[in-house]
C-alpha positions as CSV (number, residue, x, y, z in Angstrom):
1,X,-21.4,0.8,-27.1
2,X,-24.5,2.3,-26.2
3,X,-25.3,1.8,-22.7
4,X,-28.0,3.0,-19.8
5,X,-27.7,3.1,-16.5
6,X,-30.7,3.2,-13.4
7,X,-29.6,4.5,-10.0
8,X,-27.3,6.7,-9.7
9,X,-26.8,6.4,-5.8
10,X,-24.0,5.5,-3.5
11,X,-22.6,2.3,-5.6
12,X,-24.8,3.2,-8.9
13,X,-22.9,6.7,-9.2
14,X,-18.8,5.5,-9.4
15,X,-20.2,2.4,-11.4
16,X,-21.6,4.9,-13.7
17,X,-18.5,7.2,-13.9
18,X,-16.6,4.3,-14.6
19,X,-18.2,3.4,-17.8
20,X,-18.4,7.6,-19.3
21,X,-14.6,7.0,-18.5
22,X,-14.3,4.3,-20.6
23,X,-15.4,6.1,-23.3
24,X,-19.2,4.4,-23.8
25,X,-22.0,6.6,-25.1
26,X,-24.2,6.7,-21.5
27,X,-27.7,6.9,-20.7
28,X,-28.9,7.6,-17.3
29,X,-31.4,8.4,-15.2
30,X,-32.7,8.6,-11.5
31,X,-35.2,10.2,-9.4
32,X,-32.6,12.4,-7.4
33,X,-32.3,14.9,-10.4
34,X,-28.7,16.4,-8.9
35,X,-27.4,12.9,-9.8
36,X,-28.0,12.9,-12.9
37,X,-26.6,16.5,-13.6
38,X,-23.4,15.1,-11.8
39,X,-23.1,12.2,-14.6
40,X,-24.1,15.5,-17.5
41,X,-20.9,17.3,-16.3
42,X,-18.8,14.6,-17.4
43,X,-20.2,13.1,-20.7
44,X,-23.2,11.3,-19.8
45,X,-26.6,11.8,-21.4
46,X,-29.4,12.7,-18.8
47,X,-32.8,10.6,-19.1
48,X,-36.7,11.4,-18.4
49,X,-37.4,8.1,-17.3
50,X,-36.2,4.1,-17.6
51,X,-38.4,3.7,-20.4
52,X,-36.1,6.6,-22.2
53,X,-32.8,4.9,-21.1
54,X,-33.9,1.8,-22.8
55,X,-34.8,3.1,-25.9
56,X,-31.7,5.2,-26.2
57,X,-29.4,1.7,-24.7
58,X,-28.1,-1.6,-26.4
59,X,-27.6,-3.0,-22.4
60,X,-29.2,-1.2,-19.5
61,X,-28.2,-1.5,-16.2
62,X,-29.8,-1.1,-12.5
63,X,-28.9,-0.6,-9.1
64,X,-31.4,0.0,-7.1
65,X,-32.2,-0.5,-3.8
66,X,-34.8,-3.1,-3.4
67,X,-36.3,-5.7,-5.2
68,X,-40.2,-3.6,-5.4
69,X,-38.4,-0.4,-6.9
70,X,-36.2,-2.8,-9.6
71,X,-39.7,-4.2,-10.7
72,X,-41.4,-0.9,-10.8
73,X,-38.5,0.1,-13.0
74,X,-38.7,-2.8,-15.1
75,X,-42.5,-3.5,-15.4
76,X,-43.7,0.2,-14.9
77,X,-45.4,2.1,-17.5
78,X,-42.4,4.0,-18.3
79,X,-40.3,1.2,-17.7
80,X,-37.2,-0.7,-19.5
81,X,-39.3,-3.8,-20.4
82,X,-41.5,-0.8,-22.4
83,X,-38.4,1.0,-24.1
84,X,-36.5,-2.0,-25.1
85,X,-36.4,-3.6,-28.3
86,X,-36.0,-7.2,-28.8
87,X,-32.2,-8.5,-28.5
88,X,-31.5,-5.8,-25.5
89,X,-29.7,-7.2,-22.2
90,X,-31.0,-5.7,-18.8
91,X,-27.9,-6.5,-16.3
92,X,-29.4,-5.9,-12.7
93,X,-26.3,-4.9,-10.2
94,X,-28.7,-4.7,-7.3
95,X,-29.1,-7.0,-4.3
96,X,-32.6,-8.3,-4.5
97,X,-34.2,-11.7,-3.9
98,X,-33.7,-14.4,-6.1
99,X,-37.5,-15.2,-7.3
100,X,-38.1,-12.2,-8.0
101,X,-35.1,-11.4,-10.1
102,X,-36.2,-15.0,-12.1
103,X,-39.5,-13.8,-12.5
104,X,-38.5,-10.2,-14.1
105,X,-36.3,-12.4,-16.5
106,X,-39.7,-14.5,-17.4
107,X,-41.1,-11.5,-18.1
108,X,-38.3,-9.6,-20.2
109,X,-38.1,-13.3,-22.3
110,X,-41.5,-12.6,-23.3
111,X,-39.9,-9.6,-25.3
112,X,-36.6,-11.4,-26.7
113,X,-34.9,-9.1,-23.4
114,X,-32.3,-10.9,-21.7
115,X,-32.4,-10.2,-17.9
116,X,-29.1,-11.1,-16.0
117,X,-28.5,-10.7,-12.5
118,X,-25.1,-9.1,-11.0
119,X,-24.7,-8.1,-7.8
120,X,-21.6,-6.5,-6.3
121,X,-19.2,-7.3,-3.3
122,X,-16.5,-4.5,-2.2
123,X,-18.4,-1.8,-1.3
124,X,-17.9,2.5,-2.8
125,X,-14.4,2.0,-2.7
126,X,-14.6,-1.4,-4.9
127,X,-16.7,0.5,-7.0
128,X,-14.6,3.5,-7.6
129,X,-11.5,1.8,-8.4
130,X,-13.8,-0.7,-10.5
131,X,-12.3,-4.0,-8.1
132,X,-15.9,-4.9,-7.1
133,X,-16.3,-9.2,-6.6
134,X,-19.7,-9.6,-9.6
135,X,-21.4,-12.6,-9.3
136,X,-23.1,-12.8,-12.7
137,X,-26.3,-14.9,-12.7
138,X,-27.1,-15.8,-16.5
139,X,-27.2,-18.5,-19.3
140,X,-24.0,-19.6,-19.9
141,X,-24.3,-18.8,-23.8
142,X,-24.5,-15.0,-22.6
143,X,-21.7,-14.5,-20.9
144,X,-19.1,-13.5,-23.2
145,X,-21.9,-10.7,-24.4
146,X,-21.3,-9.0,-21.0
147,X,-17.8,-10.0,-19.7
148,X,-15.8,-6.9,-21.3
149,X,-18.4,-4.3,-20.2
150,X,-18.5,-5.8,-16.5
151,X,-14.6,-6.2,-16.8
152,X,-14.8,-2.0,-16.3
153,X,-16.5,-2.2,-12.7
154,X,-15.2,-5.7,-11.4
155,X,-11.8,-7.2,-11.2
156,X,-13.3,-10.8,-10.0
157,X,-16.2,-11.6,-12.4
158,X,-17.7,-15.4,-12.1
159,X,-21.0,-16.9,-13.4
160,X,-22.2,-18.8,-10.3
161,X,-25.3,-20.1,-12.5
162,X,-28.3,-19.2,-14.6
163,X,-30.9,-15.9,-13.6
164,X,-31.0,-15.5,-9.8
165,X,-28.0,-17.4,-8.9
166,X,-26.4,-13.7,-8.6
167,X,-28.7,-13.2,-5.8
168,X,-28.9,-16.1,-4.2
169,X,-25.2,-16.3,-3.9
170,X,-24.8,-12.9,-2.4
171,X,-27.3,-13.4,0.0
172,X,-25.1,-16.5,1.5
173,X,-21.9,-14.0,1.4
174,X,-23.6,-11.1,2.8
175,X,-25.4,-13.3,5.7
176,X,-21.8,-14.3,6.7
177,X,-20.7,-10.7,6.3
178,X,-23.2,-9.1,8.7
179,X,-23.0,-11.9,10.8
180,X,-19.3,-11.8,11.0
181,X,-19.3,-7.8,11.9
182,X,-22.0,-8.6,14.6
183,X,-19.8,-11.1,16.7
184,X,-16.6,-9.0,16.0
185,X,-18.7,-5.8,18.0
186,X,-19.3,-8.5,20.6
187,X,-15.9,-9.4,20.9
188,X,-14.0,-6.2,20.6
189,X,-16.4,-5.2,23.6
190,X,-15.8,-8.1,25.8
191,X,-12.3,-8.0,25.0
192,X,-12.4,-4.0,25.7
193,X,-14.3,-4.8,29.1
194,X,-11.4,-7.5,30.4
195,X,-9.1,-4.6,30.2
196,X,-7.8,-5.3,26.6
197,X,-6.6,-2.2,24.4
198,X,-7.7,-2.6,20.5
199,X,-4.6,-2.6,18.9
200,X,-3.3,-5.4,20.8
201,X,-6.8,-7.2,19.6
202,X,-6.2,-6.1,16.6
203,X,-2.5,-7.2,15.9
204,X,-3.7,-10.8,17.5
205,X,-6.4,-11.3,16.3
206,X,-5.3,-10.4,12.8
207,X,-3.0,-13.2,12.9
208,X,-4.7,-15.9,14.8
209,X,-7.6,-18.2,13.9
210,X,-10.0,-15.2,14.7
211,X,-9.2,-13.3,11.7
212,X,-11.8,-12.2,9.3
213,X,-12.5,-10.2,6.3
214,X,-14.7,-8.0,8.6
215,X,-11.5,-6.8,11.0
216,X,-9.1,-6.5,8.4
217,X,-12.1,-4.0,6.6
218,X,-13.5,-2.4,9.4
219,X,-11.2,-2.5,12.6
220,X,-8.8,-0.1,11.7
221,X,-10.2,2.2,9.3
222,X,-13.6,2.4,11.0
223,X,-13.5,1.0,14.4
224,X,-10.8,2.4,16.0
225,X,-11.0,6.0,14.2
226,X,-14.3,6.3,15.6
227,X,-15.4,7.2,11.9
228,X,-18.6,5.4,10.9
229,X,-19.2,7.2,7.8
230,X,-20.2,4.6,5.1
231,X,-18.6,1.9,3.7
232,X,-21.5,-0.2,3.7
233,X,-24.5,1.4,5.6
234,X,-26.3,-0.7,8.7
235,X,-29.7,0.4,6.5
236,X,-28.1,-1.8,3.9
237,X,-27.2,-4.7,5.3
238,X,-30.0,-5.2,7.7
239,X,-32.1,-5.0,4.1
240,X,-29.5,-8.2,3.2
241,X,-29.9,-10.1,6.2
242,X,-33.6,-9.4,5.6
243,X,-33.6,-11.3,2.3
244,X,-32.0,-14.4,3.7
245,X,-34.2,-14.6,6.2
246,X,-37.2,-14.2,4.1
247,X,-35.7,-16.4,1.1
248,X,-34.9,-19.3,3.8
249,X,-38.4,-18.9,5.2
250,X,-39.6,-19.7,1.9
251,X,-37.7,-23.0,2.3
252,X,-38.7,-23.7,5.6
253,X,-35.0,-23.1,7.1
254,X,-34.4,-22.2,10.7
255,X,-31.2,-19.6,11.0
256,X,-30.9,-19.0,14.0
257,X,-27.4,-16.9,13.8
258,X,-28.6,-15.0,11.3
259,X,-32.1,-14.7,13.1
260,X,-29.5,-13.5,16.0
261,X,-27.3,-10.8,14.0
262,X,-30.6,-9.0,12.1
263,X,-31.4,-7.8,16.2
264,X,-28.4,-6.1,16.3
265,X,-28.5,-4.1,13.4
266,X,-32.0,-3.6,14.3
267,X,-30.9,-2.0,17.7
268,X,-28.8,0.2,15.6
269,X,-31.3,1.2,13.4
270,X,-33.5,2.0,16.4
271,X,-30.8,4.4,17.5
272,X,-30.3,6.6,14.3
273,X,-27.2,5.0,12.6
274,X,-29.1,3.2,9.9
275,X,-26.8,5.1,7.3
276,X,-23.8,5.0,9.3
277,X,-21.3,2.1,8.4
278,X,-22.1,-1.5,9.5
279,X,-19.3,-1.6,11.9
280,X,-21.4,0.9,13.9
281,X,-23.3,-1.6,15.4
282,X,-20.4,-1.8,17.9
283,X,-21.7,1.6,19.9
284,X,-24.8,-0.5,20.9
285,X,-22.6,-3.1,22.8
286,X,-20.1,0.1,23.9
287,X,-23.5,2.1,24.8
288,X,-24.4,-0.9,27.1
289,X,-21.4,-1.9,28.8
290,X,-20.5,1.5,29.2
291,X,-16.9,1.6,27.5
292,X,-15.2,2.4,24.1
293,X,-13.4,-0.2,22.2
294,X,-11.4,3.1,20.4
295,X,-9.8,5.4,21.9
């Protein structure tokens, strides 16, 4: 199958590889020019533009990093929507707000394009060994179109709803998720403080009612190595927490935890580690109560 892909960055790039290794005739194309030559070396065709992808693609797909560059790449002048011809399926991988995604779909229906939304859970290394978590936001008569292609990035594939369900639903998962690695740096640090070492947290907590995805992810292999190197990159999942916040403004919720958690990774931010992993947040509580949770 002819296929296009948008984004060739830190998850974009071993989604791509993925698919040139499964033997699909690839179109690509982003600004970093180094990425694309990468994707050249090993079978993939190199683009102009998303407007040339398209043309060149039977289903195109993004990952981008916001929601204002997915509709730039969508809507622009040299844009998908521009280079697609009726009957061609834009699958968007990247985490973006849920209206906005519905209202690029609107506007790719106006051209016989189906828009489906697909974010990803599990991170580079999900995405290298193709065992990401995609939750597929699209009509229910289009699924099968897409299932085999996905099946090549994603081991858990479920359609959680119509366009924008994708989104919304990762925006619940990843509000838990940075919410859950911000009380685990609280903890770790309180624990570290009362004189507790962090492989006796570790081992305890691992098996009591504390346990989490975030410890058994980020304790040992980030934590306690002291190696922040990304994983999933504070910058990023601020930008989540940012969308829940803004999408449950738009609904008049209060979330107060979340509300809580964004500070955090703020602080971080503020400090330089905004592409460090998320479980660097921790040095912020260390850097304050003046101790290490690793040794």
């Amino acid at each position: 199958m002819r296929l296009g892909f948008i984004g060739l960055g830190a998850m974009g790039k071993p989604m791509a590889k993925r698919l040139v290794a499964a033997s699909h005739k690839l179109f690509v194309y982003d600004v970093a020019g180094s990425a694309v030559e990468e994707l050249e070396k090993l079978g993939a065709h190199g683009c102009s533009s998303p407007f040339e992808v398209a043309k060149e693609a039977e289903i195109t797909f993004l990952s981008l990093p916001n929601s204002a560059i997915v509709a730039g790449v969508v809507t622009g002048e040299k844009g998908v929507l521009s280079g697609a011809d009726e009957g061609h399926i834009i699958i968007d991988l990247s985490s973006v707000d849920p209206e906005s995604t519905r209202k690029l779909a609107a506007k790719a229906a106006e051209k016989s394009i189906e828009y489906m939304d697909a974010p990803v859970s599990g991170g580079v290394t999900g995405a290298e060994a193709g065992t990401l978590a995609i939750m597929l936001g699209a009509k229910e008569t289009s699924v099968e179109k897409v299932l085999l292609i996905l099946a090549h990035l994603g081991k858990r594939i479920v359609h959680v709803g119509d366009v924008g369900a994708g989104n919304a639903v990762k925006i619940v998962n990843n509000l838990l998720l940075g919410a859950n690695m911000a009380v685990l740096a609280e903890a770790l640090v309180l624990g570290r403080k009362l004189g507790l070492e962090a492989g006796i947290m570790h081992e305890v907590i691992g098996r009591s009612s504390g346990k989490s995805y975030v410890l058994d992810a980020k304790m040992e292999n980030f934590i306690m190595k002291g190696d922040f190197n990304p994983g999933f990159a504070v910058d990023l999942q601020y930008k989540d927490l940012g969308l829940a916040v803004d999408a449950a403004r738009e609904i008049k919720m209060p979330l107060p935890m979340t509300s809580q958690a964004i500070q955090l990774f703020e602080m971080a931010r503020a400090k330089g580690y905004g592409g460090e992993d998320m479980s660097s947040v921790i040095k912020i509580w260390e850097d304050l109560m003046g101790t290490r949770v690793r040794k």
